[in-house]
C-alpha positions in Angstrom: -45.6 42.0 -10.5 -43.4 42.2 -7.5 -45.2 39.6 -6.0 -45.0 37.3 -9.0 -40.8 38.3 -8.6 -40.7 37.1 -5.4 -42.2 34.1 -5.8 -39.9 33.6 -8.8 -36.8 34.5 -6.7 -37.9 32.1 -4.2 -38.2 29.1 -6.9 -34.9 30.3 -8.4 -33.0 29.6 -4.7 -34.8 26.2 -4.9 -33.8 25.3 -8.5 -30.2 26.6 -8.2 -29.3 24.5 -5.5 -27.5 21.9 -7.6 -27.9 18.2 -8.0 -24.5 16.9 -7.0 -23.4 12.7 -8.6 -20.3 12.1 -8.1 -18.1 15.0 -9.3 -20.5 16.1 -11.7 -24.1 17.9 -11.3 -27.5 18.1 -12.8 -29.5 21.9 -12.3 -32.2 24.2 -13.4 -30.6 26.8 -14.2 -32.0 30.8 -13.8 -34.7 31.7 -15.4 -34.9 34.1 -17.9 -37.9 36.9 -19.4 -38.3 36.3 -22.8 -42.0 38.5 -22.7 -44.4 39.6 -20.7 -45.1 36.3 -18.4 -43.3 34.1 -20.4 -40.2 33.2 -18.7 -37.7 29.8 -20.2 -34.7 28.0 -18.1 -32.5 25.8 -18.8 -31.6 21.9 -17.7 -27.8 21.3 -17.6 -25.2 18.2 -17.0 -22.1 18.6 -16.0 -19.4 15.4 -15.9 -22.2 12.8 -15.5 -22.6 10.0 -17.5 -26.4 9.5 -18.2 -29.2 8.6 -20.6 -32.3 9.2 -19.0 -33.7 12.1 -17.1 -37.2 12.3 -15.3 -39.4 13.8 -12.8 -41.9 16.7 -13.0 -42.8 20.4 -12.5 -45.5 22.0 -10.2 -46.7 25.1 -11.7 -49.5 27.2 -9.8 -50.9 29.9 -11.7 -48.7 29.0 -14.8 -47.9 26.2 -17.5 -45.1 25.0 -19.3 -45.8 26.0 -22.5 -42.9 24.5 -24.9 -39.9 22.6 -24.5 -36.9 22.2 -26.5 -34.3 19.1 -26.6 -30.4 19.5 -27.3 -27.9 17.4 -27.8 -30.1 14.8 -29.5 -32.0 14.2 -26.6 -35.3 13.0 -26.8 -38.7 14.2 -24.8 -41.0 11.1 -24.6 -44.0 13.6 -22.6 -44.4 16.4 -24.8 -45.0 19.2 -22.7 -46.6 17.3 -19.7 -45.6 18.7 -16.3 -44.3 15.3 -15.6 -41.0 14.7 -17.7 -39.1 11.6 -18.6 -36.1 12.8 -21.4 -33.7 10.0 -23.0 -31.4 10.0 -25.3 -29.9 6.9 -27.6 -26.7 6.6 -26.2 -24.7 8.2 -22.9 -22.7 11.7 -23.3 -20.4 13.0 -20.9 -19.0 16.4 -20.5 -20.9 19.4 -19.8 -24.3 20.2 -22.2 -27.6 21.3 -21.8 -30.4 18.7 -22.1 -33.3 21.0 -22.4 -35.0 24.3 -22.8 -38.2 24.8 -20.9 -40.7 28.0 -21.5 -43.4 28.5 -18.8 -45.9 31.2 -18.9 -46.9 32.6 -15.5 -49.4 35.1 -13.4 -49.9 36.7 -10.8 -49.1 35.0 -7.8 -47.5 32.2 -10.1 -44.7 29.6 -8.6 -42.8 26.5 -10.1 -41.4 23.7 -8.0 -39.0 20.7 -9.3 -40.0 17.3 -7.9 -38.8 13.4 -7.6 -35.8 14.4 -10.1 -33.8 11.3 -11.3 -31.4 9.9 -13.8 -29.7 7.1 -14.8 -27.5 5.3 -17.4 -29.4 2.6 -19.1 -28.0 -0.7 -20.3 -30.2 -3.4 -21.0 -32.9 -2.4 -19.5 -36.5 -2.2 -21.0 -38.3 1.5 -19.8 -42.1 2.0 -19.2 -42.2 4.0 -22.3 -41.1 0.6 -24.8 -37.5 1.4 -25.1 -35.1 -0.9 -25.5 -31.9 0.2 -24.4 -28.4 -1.9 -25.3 -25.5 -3.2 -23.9 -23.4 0.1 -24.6 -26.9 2.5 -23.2 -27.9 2.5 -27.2 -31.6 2.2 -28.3 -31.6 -1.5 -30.2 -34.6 -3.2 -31.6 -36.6 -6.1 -29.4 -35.0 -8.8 -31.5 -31.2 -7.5 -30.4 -32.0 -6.6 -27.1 -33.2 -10.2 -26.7 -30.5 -11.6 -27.9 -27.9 -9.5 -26.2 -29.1 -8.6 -22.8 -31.8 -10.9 -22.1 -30.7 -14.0 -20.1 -29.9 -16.6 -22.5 -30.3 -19.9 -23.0 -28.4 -20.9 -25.9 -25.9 -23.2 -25.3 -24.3 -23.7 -29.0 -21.6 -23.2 -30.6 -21.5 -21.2 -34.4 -18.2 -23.5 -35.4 -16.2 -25.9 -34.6 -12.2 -25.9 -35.8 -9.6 -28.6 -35.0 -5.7 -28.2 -34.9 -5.5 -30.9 -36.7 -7.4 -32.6 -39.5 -11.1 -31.7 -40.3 -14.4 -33.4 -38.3 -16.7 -35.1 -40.3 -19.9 -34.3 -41.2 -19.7 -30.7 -41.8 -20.4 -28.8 -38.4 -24.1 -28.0 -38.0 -24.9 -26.4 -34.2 -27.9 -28.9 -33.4 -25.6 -31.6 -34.4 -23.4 -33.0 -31.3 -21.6 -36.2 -33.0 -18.3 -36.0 -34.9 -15.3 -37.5 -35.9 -11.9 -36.9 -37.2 -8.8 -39.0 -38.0 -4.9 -38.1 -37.4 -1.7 -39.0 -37.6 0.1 -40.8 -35.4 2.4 -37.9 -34.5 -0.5 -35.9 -33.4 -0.6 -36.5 -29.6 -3.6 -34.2 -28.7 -5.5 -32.1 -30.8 -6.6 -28.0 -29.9 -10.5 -27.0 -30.7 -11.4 -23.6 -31.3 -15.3 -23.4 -30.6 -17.1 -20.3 -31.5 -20.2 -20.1 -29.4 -23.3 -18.5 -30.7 -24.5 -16.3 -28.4 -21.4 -13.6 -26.5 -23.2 -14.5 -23.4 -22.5 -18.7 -23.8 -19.3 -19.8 -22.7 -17.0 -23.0 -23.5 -16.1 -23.9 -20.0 -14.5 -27.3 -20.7 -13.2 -29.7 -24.0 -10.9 -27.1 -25.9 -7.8 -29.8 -25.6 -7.9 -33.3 -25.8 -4.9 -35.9 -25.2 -5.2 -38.5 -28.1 -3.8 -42.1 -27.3 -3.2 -44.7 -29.9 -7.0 -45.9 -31.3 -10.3 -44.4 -30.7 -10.7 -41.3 -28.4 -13.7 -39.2 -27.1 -13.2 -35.8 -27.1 -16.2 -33.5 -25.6 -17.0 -30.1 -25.7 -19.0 -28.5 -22.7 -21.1 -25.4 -23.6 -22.4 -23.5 -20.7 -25.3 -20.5 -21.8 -25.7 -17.5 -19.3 -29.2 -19.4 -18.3 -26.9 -22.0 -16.8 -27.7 -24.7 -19.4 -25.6 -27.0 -20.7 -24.3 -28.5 -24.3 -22.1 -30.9 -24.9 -20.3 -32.0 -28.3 -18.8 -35.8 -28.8 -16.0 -35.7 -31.2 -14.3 -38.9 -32.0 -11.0 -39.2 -32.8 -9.0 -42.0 -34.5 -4.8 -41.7 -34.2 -3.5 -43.7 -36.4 -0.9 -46.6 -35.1 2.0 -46.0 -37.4 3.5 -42.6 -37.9 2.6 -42.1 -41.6 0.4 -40.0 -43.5 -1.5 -43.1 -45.0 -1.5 -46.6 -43.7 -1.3 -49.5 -46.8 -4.2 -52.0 -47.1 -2.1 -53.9 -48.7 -2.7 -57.0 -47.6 -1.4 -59.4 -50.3 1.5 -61.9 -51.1 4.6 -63.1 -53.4 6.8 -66.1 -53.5 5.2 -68.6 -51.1 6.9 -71.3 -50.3 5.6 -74.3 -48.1 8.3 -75.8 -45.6 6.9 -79.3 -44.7 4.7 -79.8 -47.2 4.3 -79.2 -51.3 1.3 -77.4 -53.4 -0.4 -79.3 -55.8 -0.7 -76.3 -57.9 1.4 -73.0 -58.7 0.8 -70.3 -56.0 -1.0 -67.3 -57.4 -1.6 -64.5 -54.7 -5.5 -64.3 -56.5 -5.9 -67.9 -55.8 -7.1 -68.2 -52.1 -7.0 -72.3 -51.4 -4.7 -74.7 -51.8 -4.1 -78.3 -51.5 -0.9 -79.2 -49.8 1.1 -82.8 -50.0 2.7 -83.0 -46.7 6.5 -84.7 -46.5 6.4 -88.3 -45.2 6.9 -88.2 -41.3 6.3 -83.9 -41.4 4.6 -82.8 -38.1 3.9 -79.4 -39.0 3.8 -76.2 -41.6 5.4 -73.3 -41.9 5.3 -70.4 -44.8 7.6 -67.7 -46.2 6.3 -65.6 -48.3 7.2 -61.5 -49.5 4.2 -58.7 -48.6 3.8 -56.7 -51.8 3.3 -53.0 -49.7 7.2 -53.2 -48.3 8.4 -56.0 -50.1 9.7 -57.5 -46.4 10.1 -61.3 -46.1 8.1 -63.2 -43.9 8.2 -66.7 -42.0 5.0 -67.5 -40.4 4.4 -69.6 -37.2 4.2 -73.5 -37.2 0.9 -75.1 -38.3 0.9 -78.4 -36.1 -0.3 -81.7 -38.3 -2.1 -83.9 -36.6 -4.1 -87.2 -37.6 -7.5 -84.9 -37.6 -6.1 -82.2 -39.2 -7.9 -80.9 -42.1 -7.0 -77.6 -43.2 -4.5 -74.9 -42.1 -5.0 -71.1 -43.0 -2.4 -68.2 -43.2 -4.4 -64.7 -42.9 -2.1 -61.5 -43.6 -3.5 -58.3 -42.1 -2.6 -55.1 -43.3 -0.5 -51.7 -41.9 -4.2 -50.2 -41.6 -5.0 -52.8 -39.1 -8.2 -53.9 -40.5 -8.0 -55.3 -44.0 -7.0 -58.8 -44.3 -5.9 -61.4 -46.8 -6.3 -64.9 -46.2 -5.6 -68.6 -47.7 -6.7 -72.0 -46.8 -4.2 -75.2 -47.6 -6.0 -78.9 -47.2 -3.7 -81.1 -45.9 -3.4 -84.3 -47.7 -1.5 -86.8 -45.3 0.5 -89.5 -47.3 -0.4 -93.2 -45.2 2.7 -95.0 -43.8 4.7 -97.1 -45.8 5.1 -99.9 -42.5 2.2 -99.6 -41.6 0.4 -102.6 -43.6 3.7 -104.9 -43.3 4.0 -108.0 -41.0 7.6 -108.9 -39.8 8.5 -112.3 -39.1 10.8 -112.1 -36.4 10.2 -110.5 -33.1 13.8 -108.5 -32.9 12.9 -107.2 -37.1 9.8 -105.6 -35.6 11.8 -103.9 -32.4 14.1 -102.6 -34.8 11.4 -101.0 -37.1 10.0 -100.0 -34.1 13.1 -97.8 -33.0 14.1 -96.7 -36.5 10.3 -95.3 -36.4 11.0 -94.3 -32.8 14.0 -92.2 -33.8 12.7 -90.6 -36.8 9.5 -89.5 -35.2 11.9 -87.6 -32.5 14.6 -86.3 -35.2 11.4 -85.0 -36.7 9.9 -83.9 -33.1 13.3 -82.0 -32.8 13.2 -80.7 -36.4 9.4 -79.3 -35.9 10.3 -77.7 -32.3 13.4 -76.1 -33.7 11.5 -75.0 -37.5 8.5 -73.6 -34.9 11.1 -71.4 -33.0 12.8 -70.5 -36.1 9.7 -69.7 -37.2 9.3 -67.5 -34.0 12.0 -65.6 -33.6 11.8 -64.6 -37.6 8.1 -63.2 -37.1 9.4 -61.6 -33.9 12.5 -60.1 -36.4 9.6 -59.0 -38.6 7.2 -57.2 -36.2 8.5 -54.2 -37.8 6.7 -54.1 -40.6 3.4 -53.6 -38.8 2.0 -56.4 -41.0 0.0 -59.5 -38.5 0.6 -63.3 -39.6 -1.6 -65.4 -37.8 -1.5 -69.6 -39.0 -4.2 -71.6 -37.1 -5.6 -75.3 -38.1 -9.4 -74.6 -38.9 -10.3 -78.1 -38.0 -9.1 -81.0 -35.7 -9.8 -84.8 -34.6 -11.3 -84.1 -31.3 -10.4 -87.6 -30.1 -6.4 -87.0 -31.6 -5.5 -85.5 -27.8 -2.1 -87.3 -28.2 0.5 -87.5 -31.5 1.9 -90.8 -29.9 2.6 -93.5 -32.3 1.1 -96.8 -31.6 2.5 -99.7 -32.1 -0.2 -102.2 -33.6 2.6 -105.3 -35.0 2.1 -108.6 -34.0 6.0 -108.9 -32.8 5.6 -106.1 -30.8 2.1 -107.7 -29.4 4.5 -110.9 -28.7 7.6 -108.6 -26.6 5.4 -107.3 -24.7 3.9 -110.7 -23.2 7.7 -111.8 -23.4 8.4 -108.9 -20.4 5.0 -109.5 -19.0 6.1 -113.7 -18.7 9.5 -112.3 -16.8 8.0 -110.3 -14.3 5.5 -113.2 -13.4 7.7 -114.7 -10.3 7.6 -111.1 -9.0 5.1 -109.3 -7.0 4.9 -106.2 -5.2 4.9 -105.2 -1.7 2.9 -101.8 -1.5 4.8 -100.4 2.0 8.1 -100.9 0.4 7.5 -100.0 -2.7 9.9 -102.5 -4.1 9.9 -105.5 -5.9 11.0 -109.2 -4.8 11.0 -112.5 -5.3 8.7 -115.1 -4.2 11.9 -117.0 -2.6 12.9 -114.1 -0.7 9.0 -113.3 0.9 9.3 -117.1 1.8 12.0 -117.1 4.1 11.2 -113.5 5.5 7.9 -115.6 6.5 9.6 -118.9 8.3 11.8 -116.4 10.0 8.9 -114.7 11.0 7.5 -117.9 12.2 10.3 -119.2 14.0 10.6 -115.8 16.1 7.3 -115.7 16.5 7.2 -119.4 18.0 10.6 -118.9 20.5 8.1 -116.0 21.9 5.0 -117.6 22.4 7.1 -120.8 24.0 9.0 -118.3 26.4 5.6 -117.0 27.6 4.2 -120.1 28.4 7.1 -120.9 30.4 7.5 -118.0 32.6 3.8 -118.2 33.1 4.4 -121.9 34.2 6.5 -121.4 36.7 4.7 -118.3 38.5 1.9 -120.8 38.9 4.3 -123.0 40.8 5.3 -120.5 43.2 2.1 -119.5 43.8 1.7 -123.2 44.8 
């Protein structure tokens, strides 16, 4: 017996020494006789913060006949010499993990070796635990989901500052849209990512400018993946809750022309009677959704000219409202009559002259009107647009021509006066036969004093010569 006690004191010395972590410590603590070779000790934590506890016991002459857990730890070896204790979740403080019996004889001795401990978080052991995020035990399902690297990039929801996206938010689902108010100069999302590991790392404001924006939101998972969702969204143009599509029309009234027929905003063609000598069309008309007056631009007249058509586009910007007018163009009065005298004809001629540029003037001043009033009108956020839908290609010029007889003869009348004139390209200038005449003879007569001086001179050098 002594020799079994001082083989015990021995192992006692070694299992005293403490295990020193920090400011805390792990030991076996003394052993104590609970019968006759049966002796039990203790293992003890103090101010360590741990889940797991291994490593074994060498017994010689002796076994380790039972052990005990506290503190709802947990032995995963039974009563192996080699030990691994865990517990489902960390403790701190000062407890005792374990109570170990060992039965002994003579020359018996216990030894403590490869002793270590750990906290556990996320970590699989050899045993098939799964240990958590906070050092809990979780099932395979949460642990993969929480502490194995992840790779989803989604998001769980999708919220806007403004407004609501359309369709309803589905995570596989990465196109959107959403309309505002004009007022609503960027919008704020609040994603919600799926997985705690994912992060939004770009897209949660967007600036909005007038029309159709993209807004995207960049998912990043803790694999390093990436997801993106495309929301578009429409800011209105006005600052109003609802933009009119409105596009219709009261009280039209045709400047430079009449309707054959009583307008009726349902009724969508017309045929107009244009004014004798009218170059052009305008309209005014009241839009029903404000009730604002209107003058549209000039619709130019010309011998080819068909058809004009006034369209009316609503505050939305998209619905539209249009009606077509055939011209019907009155013929000329003079134009089938024959004058007898050459100055009657020149006379019609500049009465027509004069009215086509009083009405000339009267269009040009009617177009700007015209102008400036839709310019007045720009307000109302309502487009006018006139155009003529078809045209005489060969009518490049609104000239009138004059096709009389009389004028036929004036004409050769000035073209008979300018006969005894021609002209002289280096001048530039026109003059009279007469006139080129004498320039000639004086031409000739200097001409001849020259050549008769050089013959002279010449002459006499031959003389001297002589």
């Amino acid at each position: 017996m002594k020799k079994i006690k001082n083989y015990l004191i021995g192992m006692i010395i070694f299992l005293l020494l403490p295990v020193l972590v920090n400011a805390g410590e792990i030991r076996f603590n003394h052993p104590v006789k609970t019968s006759n070779n049966t002796y039990e000790f203790t293992l003890t934590v103090d101010n360590i913060k741990l889940n797991t506890i291994s490593g074994s016991i060498g017994v010689t002459n002796g076994k380790i006949t039972k052990i005990t857990m506290s503190n709802s730890w947990l032995n995963k070896t039974g009563n192996n010499n080699t030990f691994y204790f865990y517990r489902n979740g960390s403790m701190t403080g000062s407890y005792t993990v374990a109570t170990i019996e060992v039965t002994m004889t003579d020359n018996s001795e216990y030894t403590v070796h490869n002793l270590s401990y750990k906290l556990n978080k996320c970590v699989k052991d050899s045993y098939g635990n799964y240990f958590g995020e906070n050092g809990s035990i979780v099932s395979k399902s949460t642990y993969d989901e929480t502490c194995s690297i992840s790779k989803d990039a989604t998001l769980k929801s999708i919220t806007p500052s403004s407004g609501s996206i359309s369709p309803k938010f589905n995570p596989s689902l990465e196109l959107y849209s959403i309309t505002v108010n004009n007022k609503v100069s960027s919008i704020k999302w609040n994603p919600i990512v799926n997985n705690s590991k994912a992060k939004v790392i770009s897209g949660s404001t967007c600036s909005l400018k007038v029309g159709i924006n993209l807004c995207k939101i960049v998912v990043e998972a803790e694999a390093g993946n990436q997801k993106t969702y495309t929301i578009t969204v429409t800011r209105k143009n006005v600052y109003n809750n609802t933009l009119s599509t409105d596009a219709s029309i009261s009280n039209l009234v045709v400047h430079g022309g009449t309707l054959t027929k009583t307008f009726n905003p349902n009724t969508h063609e017309y045929d107009v009677k244009m004014n004798k000598n009218a170059s052009s069309l305008y309209f005014t008309f009241i839009t029903n959704s404000n009730k604002q007056n209107h003058t549209s631009k000039a619709c130019t007249i010309a011998d080819g000219t068909k058809t004009c058509k006034l369209t009316i586009t609503a505050e939305d910007g998209v619905t539209k409202n249009s009606y077509l007018f055939n011209i019907i163009q009155e013929n000329n009065s003079n134009a089938g009559s024959t004058s007898n005298s050459a100055n009657s004809s020149s006379s019609t001629t500049n009465v027509n002259s004069s009215t086509n540029k009083n009405n000339a003037t009267s269009a040009n001043k009617n177009s700007q009107s015209s102008a400036s009033k839709e310019e007045n009108n720009n307000s109302s956020n309502i487009e006018v647009n006139v155009e003529n839908e078809e045209t005489n290609k060969n009518s490049d010029s609104l000239q009138n021509v004059e096709t009389k007889e009389d004028q036929i003869e004036s004409i050769e009348e000035k073209q008979e006066e300018k006969k005894d004139t021609i002209k002289i390209p280096l001048m530039d200038k026109e003059v009279s036969k007469d006139i080129v005449g004498k320039v000639v003879a004086v031409v000739d007569l200097i001409l001849g004093i020259g050549i008769g001086v050089f013959i002279a001179k010449r002459q006499n050098r031959k003389s001297k010569e002589k």
